[in-house]
C-alpha positions in Angstrom: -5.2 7.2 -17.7 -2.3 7.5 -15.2 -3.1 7.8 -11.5 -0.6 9.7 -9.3 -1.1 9.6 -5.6 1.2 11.0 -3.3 2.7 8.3 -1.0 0.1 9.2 2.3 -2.7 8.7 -0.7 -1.1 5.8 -1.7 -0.1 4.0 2.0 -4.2 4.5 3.2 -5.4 3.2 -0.4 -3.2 -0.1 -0.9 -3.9 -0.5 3.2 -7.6 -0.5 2.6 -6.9 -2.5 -0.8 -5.5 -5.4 1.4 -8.0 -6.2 4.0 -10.9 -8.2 3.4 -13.8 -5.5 3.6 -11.3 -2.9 1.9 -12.1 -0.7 4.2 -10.0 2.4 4.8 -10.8 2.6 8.4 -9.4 2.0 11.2 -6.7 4.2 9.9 -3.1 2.4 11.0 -0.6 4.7 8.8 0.4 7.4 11.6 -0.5 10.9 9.5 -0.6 14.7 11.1 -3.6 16.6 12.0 -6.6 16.4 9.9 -4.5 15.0 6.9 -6.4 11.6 6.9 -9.4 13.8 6.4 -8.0 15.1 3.6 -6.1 12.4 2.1 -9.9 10.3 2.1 -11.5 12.9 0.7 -8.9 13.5 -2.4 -9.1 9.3 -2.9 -13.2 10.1 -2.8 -13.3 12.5 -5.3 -11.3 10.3 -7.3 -13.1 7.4 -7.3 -10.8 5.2 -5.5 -12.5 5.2 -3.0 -16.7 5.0 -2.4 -18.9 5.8 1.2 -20.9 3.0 2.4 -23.1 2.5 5.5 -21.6 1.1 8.3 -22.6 -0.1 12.0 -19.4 0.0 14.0 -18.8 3.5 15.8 -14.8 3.0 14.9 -14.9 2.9 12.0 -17.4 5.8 10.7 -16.2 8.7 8.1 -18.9 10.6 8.3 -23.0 11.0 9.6 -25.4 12.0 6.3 -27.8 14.2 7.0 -30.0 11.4 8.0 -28.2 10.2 10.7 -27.0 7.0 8.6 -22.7 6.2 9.3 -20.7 6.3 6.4 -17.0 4.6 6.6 -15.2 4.6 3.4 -14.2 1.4 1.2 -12.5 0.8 -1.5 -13.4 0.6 -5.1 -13.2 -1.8 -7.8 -11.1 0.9 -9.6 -8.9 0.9 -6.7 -8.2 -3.0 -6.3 -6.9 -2.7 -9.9 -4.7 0.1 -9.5 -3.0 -1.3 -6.5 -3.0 -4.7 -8.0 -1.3 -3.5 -11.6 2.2 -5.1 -11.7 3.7 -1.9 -13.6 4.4 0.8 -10.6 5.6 3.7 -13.3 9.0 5.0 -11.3 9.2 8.8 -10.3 12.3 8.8 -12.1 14.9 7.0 -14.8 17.4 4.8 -12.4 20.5 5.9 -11.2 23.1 4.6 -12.3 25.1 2.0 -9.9 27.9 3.5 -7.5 30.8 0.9 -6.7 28.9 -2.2 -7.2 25.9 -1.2 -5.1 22.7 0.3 -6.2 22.3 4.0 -5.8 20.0 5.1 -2.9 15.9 5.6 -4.0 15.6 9.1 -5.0 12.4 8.8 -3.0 11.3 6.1 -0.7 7.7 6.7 -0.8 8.3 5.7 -4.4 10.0 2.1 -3.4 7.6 1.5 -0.8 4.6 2.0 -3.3 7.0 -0.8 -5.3 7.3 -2.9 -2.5 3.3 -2.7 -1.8 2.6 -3.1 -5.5 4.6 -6.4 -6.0 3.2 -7.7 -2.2 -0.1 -7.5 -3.0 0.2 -9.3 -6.5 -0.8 -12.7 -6.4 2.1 -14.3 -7.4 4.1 -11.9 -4.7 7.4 -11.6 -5.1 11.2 -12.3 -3.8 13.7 -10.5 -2.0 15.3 -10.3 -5.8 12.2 -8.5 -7.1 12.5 -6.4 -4.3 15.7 -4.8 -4.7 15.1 -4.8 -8.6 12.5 -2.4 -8.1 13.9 -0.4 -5.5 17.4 -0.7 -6.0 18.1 -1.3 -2.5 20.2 -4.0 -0.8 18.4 -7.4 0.5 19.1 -6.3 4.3 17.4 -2.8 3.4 14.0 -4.9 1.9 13.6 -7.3 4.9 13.6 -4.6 7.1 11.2 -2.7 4.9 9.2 -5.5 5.2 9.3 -6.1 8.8 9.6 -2.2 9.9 7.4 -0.3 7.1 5.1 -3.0 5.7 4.4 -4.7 8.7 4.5 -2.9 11.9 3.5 0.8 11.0 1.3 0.0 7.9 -0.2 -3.2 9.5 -0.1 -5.9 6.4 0.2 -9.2 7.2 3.4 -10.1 5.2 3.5 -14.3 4.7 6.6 -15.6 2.8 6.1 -19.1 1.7 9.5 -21.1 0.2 8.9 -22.4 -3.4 10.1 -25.2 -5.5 10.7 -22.7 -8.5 10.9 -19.5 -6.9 12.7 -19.4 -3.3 11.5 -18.0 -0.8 8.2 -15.7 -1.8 6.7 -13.3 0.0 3.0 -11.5 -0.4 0.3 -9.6 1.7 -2.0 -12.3 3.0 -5.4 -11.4 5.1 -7.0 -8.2 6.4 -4.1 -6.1 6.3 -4.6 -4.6 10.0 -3.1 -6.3 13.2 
């Protein structure tokens, strides 16, 4: 069965994917109005993600009708989606324009690539990187600094391997 999130679905579900507790909240992608509301409750229904009872006023989702707080985490169904190393594309590629690749014909789409190959265990390389998004290596590091990092909140480690170069993955909680 093929899941399709939209990319606010998929930037709160690989966020809560990456911290420890897997949970979605505190919320740290910046989305209008009541759309987180929404967004959680499409992932809910889903099954990616799942309520459980939580202590910490910041973090609640919702009261039950016995006063117990519910935050939202994420599911075992949800860890394996995020963690699949096969993101299907939106699109075929475009073919390249005068040596370079041709621009992402949606960069929620590379971001979701970027996230998927970060949070594989193995990680992956600036090459990876601009294999699956067709962008140029200046364009993934700041992805990775701008995107990843500061507005998502991932903790992005790169480590420099024997085999590999330099490697770079999700590491930790996945908040600041």
């Amino acid at each position: 069965m093929m899941i399709e999130l939209s990319d606010a679905q998929m930037a709160l579900l690989l966020t809560a994917v990456a911290r420890e507790n897997r949970c979605l909240y505190p919320v740290t992608t910046a989305l209008k109005g009541g759309a987180v509301g929404n967004v959680a409750a499409s992932l809910l229904k889903r099954g990616l993600l799942e309520e459980v009872e939580v202590r910490d006023d910041a973090t609640v989702w919702r009261c039950a009708e016995d006063g117990t707080l519910l935050t939202l985490r994420a599911t075992e169904a949800a860890v394996r989606f995020a963690s699949s190393e096969t993101v299907p594309p939106d699109e075929p590629a475009e073919p390249c324009v005068e040596g370079r690749a041709a621009p992402s014909a949606k960069r929620g789409a590379a971001q979701e690539a970027l996230l998927a190959i970060l949070l594989r265990p193995e990680g992956g390389t600036i090459a990876n990187m601009q294999e699956a998004t067709g962008w140029l290596a200046h364009s993934v590091r700041g992805a990775l600094s701008g995107v990843i990092a500061k507005k998502l909140g991932h903790n992005v480690a790169s480590v420099k391997e024997a085999d590999r170069g330099r490697v770079y993955r999700i590491v930790g909680a996945g908040s600041h």
